[in-house]
C-alpha positions in Angstrom: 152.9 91.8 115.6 154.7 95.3 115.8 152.9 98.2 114.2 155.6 98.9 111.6 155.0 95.4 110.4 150.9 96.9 110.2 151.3 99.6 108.4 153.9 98.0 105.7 151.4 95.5 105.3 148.4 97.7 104.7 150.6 99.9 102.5 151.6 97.3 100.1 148.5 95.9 99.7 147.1 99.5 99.0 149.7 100.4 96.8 149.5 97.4 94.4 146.0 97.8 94.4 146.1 101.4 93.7 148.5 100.1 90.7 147.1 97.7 89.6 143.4 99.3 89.0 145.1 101.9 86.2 146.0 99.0 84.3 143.4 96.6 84.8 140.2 99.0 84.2 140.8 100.1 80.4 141.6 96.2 79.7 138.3 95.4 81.4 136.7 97.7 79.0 138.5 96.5 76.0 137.0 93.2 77.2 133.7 94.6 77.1 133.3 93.3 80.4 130.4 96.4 81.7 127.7 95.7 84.3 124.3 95.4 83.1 122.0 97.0 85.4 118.8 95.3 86.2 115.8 97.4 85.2 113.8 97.1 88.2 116.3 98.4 89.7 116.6 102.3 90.9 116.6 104.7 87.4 119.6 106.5 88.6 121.3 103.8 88.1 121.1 102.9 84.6 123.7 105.5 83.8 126.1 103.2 85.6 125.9 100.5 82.7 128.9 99.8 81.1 130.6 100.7 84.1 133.5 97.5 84.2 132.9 95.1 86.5 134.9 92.1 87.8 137.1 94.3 89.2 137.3 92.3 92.3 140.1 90.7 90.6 142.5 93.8 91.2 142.2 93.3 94.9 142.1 89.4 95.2 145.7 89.8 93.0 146.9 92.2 96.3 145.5 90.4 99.0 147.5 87.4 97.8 150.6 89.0 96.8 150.8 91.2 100.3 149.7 88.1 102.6 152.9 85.8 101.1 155.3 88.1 101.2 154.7 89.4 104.9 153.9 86.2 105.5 157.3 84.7 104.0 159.1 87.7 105.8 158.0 87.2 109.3 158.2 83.4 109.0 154.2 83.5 109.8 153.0 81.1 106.9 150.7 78.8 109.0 147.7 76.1 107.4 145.3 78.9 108.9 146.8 81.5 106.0 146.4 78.9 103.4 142.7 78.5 104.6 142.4 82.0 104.3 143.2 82.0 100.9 141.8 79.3 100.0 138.7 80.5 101.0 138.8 83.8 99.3 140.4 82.3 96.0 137.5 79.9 95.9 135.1 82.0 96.3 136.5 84.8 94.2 136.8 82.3 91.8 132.9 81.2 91.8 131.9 84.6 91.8 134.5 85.3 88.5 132.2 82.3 86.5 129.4 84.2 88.0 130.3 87.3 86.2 131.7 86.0 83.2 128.6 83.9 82.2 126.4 87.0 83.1 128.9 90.1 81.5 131.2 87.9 78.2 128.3 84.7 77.5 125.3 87.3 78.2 123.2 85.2 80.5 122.3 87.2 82.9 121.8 85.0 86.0 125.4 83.7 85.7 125.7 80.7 87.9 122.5 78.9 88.8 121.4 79.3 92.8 121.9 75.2 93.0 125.6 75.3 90.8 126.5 78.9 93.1 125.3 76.7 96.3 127.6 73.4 95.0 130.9 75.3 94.8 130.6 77.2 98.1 130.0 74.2 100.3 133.0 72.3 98.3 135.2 75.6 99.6 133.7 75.4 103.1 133.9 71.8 103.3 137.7 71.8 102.0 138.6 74.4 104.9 137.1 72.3 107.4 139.1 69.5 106.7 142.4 71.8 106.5 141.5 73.4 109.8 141.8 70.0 111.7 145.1 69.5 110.6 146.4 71.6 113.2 145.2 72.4 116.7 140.9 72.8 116.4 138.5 74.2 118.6 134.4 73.5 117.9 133.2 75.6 120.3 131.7 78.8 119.4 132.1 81.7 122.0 129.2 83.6 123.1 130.2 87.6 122.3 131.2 89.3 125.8 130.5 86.2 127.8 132.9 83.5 128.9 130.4 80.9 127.4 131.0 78.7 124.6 128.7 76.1 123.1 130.8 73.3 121.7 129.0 72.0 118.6 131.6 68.8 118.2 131.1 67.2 114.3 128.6 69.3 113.7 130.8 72.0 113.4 131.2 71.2 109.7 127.7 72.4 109.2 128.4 75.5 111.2 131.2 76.2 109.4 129.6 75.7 105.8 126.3 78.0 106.6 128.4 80.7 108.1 130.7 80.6 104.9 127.3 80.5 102.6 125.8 82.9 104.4 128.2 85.9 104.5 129.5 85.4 101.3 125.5 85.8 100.3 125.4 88.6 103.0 128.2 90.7 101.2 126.9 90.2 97.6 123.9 91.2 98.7 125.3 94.6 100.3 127.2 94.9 96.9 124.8 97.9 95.2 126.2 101.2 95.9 129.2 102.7 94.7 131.9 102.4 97.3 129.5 100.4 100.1 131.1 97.0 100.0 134.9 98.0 99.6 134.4 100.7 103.2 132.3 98.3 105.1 134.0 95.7 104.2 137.8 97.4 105.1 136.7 98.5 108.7 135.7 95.0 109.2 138.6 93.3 108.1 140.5 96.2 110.0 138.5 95.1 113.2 139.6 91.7 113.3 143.1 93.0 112.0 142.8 94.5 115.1 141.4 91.5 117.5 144.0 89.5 115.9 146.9 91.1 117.0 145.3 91.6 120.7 145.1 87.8 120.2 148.5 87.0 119.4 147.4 85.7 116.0 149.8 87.0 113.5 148.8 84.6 110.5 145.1 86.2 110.6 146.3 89.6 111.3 148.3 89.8 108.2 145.8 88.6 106.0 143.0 90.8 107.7 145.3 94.0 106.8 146.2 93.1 103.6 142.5 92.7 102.8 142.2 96.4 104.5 144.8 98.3 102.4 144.1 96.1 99.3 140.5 97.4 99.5 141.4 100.8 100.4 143.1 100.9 97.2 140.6 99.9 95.2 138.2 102.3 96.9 140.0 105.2 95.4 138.5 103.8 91.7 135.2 102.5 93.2 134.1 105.3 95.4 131.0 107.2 93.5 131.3 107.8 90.8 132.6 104.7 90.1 135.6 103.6 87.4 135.0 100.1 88.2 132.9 97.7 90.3 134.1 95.1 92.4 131.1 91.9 91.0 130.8 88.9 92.3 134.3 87.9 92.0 135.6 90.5 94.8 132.0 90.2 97.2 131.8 86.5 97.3 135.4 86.5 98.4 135.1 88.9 101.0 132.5 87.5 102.6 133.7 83.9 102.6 136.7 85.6 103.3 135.4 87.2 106.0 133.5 84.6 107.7 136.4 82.3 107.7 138.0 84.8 109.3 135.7 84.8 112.1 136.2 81.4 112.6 140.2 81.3 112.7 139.8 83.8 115.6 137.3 82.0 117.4 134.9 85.0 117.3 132.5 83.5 114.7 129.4 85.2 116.7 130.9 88.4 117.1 130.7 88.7 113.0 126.9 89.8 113.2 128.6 92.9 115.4 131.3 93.4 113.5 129.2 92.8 110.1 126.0 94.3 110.9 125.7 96.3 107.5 125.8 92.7 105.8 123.2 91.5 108.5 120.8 94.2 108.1 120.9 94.4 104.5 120.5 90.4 104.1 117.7 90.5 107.1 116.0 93.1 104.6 115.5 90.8 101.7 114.2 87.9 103.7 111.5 89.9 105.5 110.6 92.2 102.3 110.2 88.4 100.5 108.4 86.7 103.8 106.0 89.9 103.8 105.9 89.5 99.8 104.7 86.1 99.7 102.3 85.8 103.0 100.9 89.1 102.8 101.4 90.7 99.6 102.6 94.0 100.7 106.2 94.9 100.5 107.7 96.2 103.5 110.4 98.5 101.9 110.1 100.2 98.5 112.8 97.8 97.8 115.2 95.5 99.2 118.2 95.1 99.8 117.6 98.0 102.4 119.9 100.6 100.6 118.0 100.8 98.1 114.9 101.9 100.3 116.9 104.7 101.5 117.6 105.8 97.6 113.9 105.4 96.9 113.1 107.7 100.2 114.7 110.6 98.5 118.4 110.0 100.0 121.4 110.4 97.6 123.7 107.0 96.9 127.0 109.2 98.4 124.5 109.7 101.7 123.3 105.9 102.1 127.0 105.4 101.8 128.4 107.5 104.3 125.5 106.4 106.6 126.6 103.0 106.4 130.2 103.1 106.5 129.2 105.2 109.6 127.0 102.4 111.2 129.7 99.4 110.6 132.8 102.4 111.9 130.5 102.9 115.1 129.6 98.9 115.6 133.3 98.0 114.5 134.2 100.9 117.2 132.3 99.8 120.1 133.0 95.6 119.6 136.6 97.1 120.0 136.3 98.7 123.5 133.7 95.6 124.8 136.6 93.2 123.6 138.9 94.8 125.5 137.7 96.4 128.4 134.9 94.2 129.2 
């Protein structure tokens, strides 16, 4: 993959993003389509309510756009593309009932845990059966090693918990204004990256067109924020991502490349394990961001310290991969 064929494909997916938010943000407004905030929740941000959400949608409608036609261009249209989007269509589109029930029907827990947990390992489960229908490797590589562990059938199960998880991971990371859309562009970016270095020009075009679609949308969802991304952009990215992963055979190297998502989900479970066998919370509150707000940090600074963290990890998986 050259890198004029990159940077076209990270600039169209940024530019129809970039167009697209104009127009979609004052007709998610008309639609009354705001985030409610949740009251235990930091006070600063209850000013943010109103703010629309859903607007995931902006950059799911790039991503796809931008992965065809590069794909259609460079005769690169492989099963592992339509997996791609498959993945983050169907997860985009669970985390789109999600929002709608919560922000237009006014339940606010959307999508029960059980009816959220039915739809993603349908997805997961759909992938894994389109995966096979080309060349299919269950072994999972051990980061910076030459071992692998070959999990045989029960990759399926690998491959559902991995797609759960992350797209979990991601919504959970989803609370600050501009957190998800950077982290989550330098790790597409990464694999972008990987992908090329592996000769896999199918995944490399979707991981950019995530990048620049995302990039695009961070111009309206950096603090303060026009619009918010909801469940129907975080799900996606982090099924997205996962899947990702596991098209380039570096499913592992994910907790590296992710380790904004890790951290943030690892906070929840211990502040919930420390709740519930102790009854003392561990961090003012979880997910760990919002520790950081209660500890006196501003939201722009929790931000930039993160995107800093996944830059530096991203960064360092890069030169190990390559060097190493």
């Amino acid at each position: 993959m050259s890198l004029v064929t990159i940077v076209l494909t990270i600039a169209l997916a940024f530019i129809l993003s970039a167009l697209l938010a104009p127009l979609a943000i004052p007709y998610l407004r008309r639609m009354k389509f705001g985030q409610s905030i949740r009251e235990e929740g930091p006070e600063s941000h209850q000013k943010k309510a109103g703010t629309p959400t859903m607007g995931g949608l902006i950059f799911l409608v790039s991503i796809l756009v931008s992965t065809l036609v590069v794909a259609y261009f460079t005769n690169t249209l492989t099963t592992q593309t339509v997996v791609l989007l498959l993945v983050l269509i169907g997860f985009g589109a669970l985390g789109f009932l999600d929002d709608f029930i919560k922000v237009v029907m006014k339940r606010n827990l959307g999508l029960t845990s059980l009816q959220k947990l039915i739809g993603q390992i349908v997805i997961a489960i759909i992938a894994y059966f389109l995966l096979q229908l080309g060349p299919f490797d269950t072994a999972i590589a051990i980061p910076f090693t030459t071992w692998s562990i070959d999990f045989g059938i029960l990759y399926v199960v690998f491959i559902v918990f991995w797609l759960v998880g992350f797209s979990n991971a991601v919504n959970l990371s989803d609370g600050l204004d501009g957190l998800v859309s950077g982290t989550a562009s330098i790790a597409f970016a990464t694999f972008g990256i990987l992908a090329v270095i592996y000769n896999q020009t199918d995944a490399a075009i979707f991981a950019f067109s995530v990048t620049g679609a995302l990039l695009g949308f961070l111009l309206f969802n950096k603090n303060p924020a026009k619009v918010f991304m909801g469940d129907t952009g975080s799900l996606a990215l982090g099924g997205a991502l996962a899947m990702l992963s596991i098209i380039l055979k570096q499913e592992l190297l994910l907790l590296f490349v992710g380790i904004i998502f890790v951290v943030e989900t690892l906070s929840v479970i211990l502040q919930v394990i420390s709740f519930k066998t102790r009854g003392k919370r561990i961090f003012k509150m979880s997910p760990i961001h919002h520790h950081f707000e209660l500890s006196g940090w501003s939201e722009i600074k929790v931000v930039y310290v993160f995107w800093t963290i996944g830059f530096v990890a991203a960064l360092l998986v890069l030169v190990l991969e390559v060097f190493v």
